[in-house]
C-alpha positions in Angstrom: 107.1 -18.9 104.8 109.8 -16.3 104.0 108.6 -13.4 101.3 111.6 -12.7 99.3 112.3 -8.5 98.7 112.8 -7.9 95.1 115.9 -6.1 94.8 115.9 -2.6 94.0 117.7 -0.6 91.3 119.5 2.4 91.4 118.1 4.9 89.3 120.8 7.6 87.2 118.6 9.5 85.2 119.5 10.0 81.2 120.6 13.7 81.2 119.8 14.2 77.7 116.4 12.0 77.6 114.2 12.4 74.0 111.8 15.2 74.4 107.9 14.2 74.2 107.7 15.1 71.0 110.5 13.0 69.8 108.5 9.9 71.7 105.5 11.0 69.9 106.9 10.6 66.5 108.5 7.3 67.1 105.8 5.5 68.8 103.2 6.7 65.6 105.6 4.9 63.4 108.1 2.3 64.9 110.6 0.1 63.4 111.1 -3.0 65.4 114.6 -2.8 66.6 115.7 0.2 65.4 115.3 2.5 67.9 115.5 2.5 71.7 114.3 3.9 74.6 116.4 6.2 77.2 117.8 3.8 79.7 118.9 0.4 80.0 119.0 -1.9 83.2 122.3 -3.5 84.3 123.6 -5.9 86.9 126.8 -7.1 87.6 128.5 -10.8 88.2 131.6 -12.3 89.3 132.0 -15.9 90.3 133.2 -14.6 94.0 130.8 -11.8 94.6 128.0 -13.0 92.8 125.2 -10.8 91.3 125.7 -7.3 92.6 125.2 -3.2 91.7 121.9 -3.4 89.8 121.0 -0.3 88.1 119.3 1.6 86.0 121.3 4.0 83.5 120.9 5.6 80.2 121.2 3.7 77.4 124.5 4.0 75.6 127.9 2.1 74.6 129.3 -0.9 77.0 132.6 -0.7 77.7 134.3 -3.9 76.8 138.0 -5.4 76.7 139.1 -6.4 73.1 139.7 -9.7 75.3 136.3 -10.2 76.6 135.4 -13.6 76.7 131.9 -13.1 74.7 134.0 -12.2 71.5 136.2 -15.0 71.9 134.2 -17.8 72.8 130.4 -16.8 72.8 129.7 -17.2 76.0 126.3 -14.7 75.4 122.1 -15.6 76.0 119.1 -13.7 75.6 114.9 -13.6 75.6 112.5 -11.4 73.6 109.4 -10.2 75.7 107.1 -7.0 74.8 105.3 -5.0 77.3 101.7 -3.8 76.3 99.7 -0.9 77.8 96.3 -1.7 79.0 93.5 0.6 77.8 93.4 1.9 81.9 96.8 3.1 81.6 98.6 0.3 83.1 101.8 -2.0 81.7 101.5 -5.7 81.6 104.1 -8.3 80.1 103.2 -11.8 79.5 104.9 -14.9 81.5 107.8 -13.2 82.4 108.8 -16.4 84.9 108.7 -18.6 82.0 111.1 -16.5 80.1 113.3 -16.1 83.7 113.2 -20.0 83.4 114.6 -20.3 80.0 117.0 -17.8 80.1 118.4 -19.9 83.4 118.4 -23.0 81.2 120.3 -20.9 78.6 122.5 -19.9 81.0 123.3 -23.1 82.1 123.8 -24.6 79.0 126.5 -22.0 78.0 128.1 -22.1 81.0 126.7 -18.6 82.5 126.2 -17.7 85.9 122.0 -18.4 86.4 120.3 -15.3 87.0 117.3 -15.3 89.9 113.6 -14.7 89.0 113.2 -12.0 91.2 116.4 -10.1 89.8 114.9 -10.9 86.1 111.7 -9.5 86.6 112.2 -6.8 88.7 114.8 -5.6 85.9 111.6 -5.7 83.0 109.9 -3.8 86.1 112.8 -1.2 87.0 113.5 -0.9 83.5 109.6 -0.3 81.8 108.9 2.0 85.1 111.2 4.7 84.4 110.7 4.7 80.4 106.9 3.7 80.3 106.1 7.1 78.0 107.9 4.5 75.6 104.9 2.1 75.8 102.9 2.8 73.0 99.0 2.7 73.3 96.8 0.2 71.9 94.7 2.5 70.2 97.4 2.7 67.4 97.2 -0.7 66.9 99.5 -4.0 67.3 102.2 -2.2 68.8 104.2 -3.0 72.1 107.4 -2.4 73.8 109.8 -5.1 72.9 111.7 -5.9 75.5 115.5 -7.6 75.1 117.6 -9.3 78.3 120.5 -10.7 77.6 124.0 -11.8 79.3 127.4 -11.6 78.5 130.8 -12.6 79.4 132.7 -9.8 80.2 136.2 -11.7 81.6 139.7 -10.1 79.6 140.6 -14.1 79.4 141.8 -15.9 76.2 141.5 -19.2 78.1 138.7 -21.7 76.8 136.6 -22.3 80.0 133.6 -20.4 81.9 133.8 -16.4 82.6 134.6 -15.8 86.0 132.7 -12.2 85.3 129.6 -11.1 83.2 127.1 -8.8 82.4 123.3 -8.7 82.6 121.2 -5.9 80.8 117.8 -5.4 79.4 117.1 -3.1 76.6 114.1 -1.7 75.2 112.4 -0.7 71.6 109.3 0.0 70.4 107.8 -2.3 68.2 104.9 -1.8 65.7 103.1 -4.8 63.9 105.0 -7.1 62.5 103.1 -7.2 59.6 101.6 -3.3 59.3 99.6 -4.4 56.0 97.5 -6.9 57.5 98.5 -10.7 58.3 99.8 -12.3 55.5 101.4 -15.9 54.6 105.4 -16.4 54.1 107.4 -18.5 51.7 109.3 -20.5 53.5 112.5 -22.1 51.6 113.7 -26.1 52.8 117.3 -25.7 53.7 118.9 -29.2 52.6 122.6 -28.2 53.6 122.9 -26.7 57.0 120.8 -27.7 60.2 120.0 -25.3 63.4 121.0 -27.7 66.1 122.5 -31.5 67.0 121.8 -33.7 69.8 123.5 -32.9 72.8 124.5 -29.1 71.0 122.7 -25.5 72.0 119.6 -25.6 70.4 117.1 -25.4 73.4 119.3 -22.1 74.7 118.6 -19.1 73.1 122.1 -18.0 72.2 123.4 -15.9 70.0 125.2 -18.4 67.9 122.3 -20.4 67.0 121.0 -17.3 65.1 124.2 -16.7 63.6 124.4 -20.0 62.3 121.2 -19.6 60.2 122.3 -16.6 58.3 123.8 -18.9 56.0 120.3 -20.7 55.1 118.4 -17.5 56.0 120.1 -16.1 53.0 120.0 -18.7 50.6 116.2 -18.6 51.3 115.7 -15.0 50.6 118.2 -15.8 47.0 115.0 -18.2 46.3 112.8 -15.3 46.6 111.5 -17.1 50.6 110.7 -15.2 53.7 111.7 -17.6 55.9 114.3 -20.9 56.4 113.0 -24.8 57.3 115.4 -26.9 59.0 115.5 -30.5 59.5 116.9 -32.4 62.0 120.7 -32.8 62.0 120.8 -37.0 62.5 118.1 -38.3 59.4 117.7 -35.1 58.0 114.0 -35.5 57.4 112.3 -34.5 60.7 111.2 -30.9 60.3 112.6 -29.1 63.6 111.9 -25.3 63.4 111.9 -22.1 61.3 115.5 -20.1 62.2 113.7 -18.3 65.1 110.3 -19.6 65.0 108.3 -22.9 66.3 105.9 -24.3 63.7 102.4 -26.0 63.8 100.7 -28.5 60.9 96.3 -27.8 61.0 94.6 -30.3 59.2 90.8 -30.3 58.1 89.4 -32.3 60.8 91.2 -29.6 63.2 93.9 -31.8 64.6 97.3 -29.9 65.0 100.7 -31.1 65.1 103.5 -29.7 66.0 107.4 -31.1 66.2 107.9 -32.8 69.4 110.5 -30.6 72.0 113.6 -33.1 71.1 116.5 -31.4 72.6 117.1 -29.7 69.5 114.3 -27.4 69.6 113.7 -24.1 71.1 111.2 -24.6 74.1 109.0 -21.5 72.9 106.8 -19.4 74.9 104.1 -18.6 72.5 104.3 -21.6 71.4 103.2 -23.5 74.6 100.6 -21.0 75.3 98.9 -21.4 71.8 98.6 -25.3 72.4 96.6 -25.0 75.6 94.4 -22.4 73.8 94.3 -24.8 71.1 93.1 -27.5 73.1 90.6 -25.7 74.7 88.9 -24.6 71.6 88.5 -27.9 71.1 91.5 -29.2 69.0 93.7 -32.4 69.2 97.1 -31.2 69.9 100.1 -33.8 69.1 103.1 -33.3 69.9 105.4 -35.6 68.0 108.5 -36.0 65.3 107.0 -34.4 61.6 108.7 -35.6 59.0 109.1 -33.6 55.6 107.3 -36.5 53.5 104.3 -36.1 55.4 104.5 -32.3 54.8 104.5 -32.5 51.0 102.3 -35.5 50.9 99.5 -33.8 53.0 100.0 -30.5 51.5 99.5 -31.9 48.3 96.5 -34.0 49.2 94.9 -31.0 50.8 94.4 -33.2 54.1 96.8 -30.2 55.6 94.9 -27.5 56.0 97.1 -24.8 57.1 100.8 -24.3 58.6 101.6 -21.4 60.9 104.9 -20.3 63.0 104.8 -18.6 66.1 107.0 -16.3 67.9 106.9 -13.2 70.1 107.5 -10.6 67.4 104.9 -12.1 64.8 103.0 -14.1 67.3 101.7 -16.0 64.4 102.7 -16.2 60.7 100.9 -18.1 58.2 103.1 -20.1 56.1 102.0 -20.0 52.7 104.2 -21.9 50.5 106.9 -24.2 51.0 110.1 -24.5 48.4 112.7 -26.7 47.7 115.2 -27.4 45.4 113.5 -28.5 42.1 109.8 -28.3 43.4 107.6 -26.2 45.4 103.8 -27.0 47.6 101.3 -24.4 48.1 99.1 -24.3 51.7 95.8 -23.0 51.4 95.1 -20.3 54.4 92.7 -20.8 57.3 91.0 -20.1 60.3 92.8 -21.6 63.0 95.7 -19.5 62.8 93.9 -16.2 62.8 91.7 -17.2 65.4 94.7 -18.2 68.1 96.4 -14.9 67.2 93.4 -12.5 68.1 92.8 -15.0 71.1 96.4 -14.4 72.5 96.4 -11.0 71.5 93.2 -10.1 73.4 94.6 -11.9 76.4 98.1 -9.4 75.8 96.2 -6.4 75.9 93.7 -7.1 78.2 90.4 -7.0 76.3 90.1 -10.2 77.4 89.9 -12.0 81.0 93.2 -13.8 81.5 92.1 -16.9 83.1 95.3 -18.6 82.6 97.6 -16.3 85.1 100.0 -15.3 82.4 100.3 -11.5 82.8 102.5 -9.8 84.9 101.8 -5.7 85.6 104.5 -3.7 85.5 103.4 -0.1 86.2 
């Protein structure tokens, strides 16, 4: 059998790079997504030469034509992933293949050029190596470096039809907890006019315009004083799909959980598949099946549903609290379930736990 090399990045060093003290500051208080680290991993693609130059530079402006395809035409993917620091110094992210795998199913999907799982995670690796000071420690809490690859098309073409050149980078931030004050349940708002995904469109790629297409709903949740956005399914419009960035999960009292079937039209999420094997081996009933709306209210308001959560990789999990519509409004009463997967994934993250499964990956 023939061991593949991972390929190797050239390093150019950041010739300004924060100063120690600067790190210091941000990592005791970070903002998720509002600051970066000092470099940024790149790697080039034409349809002739392929994948080639891969790099590591400092973090700073792209150059791009006003013609480039990815404002034209939104030819553009991406993943979220965090790296956590061990409490023996070391770097660990968590199923890095499985987020190499999407991100080529992406890729396909909008018509990108398929990037290799080597090349993926030797980029998180290249890229977390040089700016690990940026790793916060567990000791300040729930804190990680979030980690963002993404791809764009880069061709100066006006023509509707694949890039014949783009651009793979990985960027970093740290993040803190998503919720500093403790976990704590989210309104979420029904969205009755505009759906996430068709059959047959993007919504198992994670693509930009997916995202974009929620802000709509996202904001007309937030004018009814929600956190969050509920969509339904695009044909019957009463299958409950997904929150705008977020899978979701229905606990009831005698511990069984459902959650919305992968359709096509739903996001094939990492945390989420991970939560329903530890799920199942705590002992619950995991269904995985269409959820309509009806049964929503109707259970919530019987009190048969225990609790709803959403998972993720910036919030993990996020207790849903209430869900609103238009003319009424159902309380869910919190739980134990929820809580308990969290700190169970979280102690796998960070290693205070054994990980039995395989999921991490070290890198430094």
């Amino acid at each position: 059998m023939t061991t593949q090399t991972a390929p190797t990045f050239a390093v150019e060093q950041r010739p300004d790079p924060a100063t120690d003290e600067q790190v210091a500051e941000l990592l005791a208080n970070p903002a998720f997504g509002a600051k970066f680290t000092d470099h940024m991993a790149l790697v080039d693609w034409t349809k002739d030469g392929g994948w080639s130059d891969p790099r590591i530079t400092a973090y700073g402006p792209i150059p791009l034509e006003p013609a480039a395809a990815v404002f034209h035409y939104g030819q553009e993917i991406f993943e979220g992933m965090k790296a956590y620091r061990h409490t023996d110094g070391t770097v660990w992210t968590f199923r890095p293949e499985a987020n190499a795998a999407r991100f080529a199913r992406s890729a396909r999907r909008l018509a990108l050029p398929e990037l290799p799982e080597d090349l993926f995670v030797e980029s998180l690796r290249a890229l977390v190596g040089i700016d690990q000071r940026w790793v916060p420690d567990q000791s300040l809490g729930e804190v990680s470096l979030y980690l963002r690859p993404f791809m764009i098309a880069t061709e100066q073409a006006l023509g509707v039809r694949p890039t014949n050149r783009a651009l793979y980078c990985v960027i970093a931030s740290p993040a803190g907890a998503y919720f500093p004050g403790g976990l704590k349940p989210v309104s979420i708002w029904l969205s009755e006019d505009y759906v996430r995904a068709a059959p047959g469109g993007t919504g198992t790629a994670k693509c930009g315009g997916n995202y974009g297409a929620s802000l709509a709903a996202q904001a007309e949740g937030i004018e009814n004083g929600c956190d969050q956005v509920a969509f339904l399914d695009a044909v019957e419009h009463k299958w409950v799909e997904e929150l705008g960035g977020m899978n979701l999960f229905f606990a009831y009292r005698d511990g069984t959980i459902v959650t919305p079937e992968l359709s096509g039209t739903i996001l094939e999420g990492i945390t989420r598949s991970a939560l329903i094997e530890l799920a199942r081996e705590k002992g619950h009933e995991v269904i995985e099946r269409k959820y309509s709306i009806d049964e929503w209210k109707a259970d919530a308001a019987s009190g048969e549903l225990a609790e709803v959560f959403a998972c993720g990789t910036a919030a993990v999990i996020t207790p849903v609290g209430t869900l609103r519509w238009r003319g009424g409004e159902i309380g869910i009463g919190g739980g134990e379930i929820a809580e308990t997967l969290r700190n169970s994934l979280l102690d796998i993250q960070y290693g205070r736990v054994e990980d039995a499964h395989g999921w991490m990956h070290q890198l430094v």
